[in-house]
C-alpha positions, 0 to 999 in steps of 0.5 A: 369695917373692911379694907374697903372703908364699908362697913359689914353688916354683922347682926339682925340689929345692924341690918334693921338700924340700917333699914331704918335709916335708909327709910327716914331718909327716904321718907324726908326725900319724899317730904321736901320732894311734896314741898318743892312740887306745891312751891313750883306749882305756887309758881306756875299759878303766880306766873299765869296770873302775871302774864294774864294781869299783864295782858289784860292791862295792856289791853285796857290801856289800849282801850282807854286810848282809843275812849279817850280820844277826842274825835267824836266831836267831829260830826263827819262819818257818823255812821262809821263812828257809830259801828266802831263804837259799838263794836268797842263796846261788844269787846269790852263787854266779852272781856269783862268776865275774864277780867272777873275772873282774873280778879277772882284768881288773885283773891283766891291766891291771897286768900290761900295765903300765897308766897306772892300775896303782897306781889299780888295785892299791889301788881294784881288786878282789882275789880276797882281797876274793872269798875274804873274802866267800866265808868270811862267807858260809860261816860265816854259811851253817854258822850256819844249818845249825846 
């Protein structure tokens, strides 16, 4: 060691010891640098499946909203009725693969033994939550046809 407190390299051994210290190093750095990058795009994947969950909750609630109400006791404006009815069911027709595939994301998620598997398999979206929703419009679609 010198007066500065670094110590001299004297022999071909010390270099290589050096040398190979400075490459383990390197290679654990690279190692927890592909851990942290797989954990942040588990996360990503995780918050995309989130915000589309959530949005289409939302929506789906909205749509119940709008079949269960009660006005189409009412015999007025049939024919209104009738064209915002089928273009409820056009909507809900066009959101059921996102829906699918939602639920195919989360199922893949769970299979590959995510971090958030049990987030997901309590707060995802379930295809029984779609075919749920499916059946009200159903029935809320026969009710009208009556």
């Amino acid at each position: 060691m010198d007066s500065t407190g670094v110590k001299i390299l004297d022999s071909a051994d010390d270099i290589q010891e050096r040398r190979h210290q400075v490459l383990d190093r390197y290679q654990r750095f690279k190692e927890l640098s592909v851990l942290r990058r797989q954990k942040l795009e588990d996360s990503f994947s995780f918050q995309c499946f989130r915000r589309d969950a959530d949005e289409l909750e939302k929506w789906i609630q909205e749509k119940l909203q709008i079949a269960s109400d009660e006005n189409y006791k009412d015999p007025s404006n049939l024919q209104g009725k009738l064209q915002k009815h089928q273009a409820f069911e056009a909507e809900v027709q066009a959101n059921a693969a996102a829906i699918i595939k939602l639920d195919e994301f989360g199922n893949k998620m769970i299979t590959n033994e995510h971090f958030a598997t049990e987030i997901i398999r309590v707060s995802g979206f379930s295809a029984v939550r779609f075919h749920v929703f499916v059946l009200l419009i159903r029935n809320v679609i026969f009710i009208v046809n009556l």
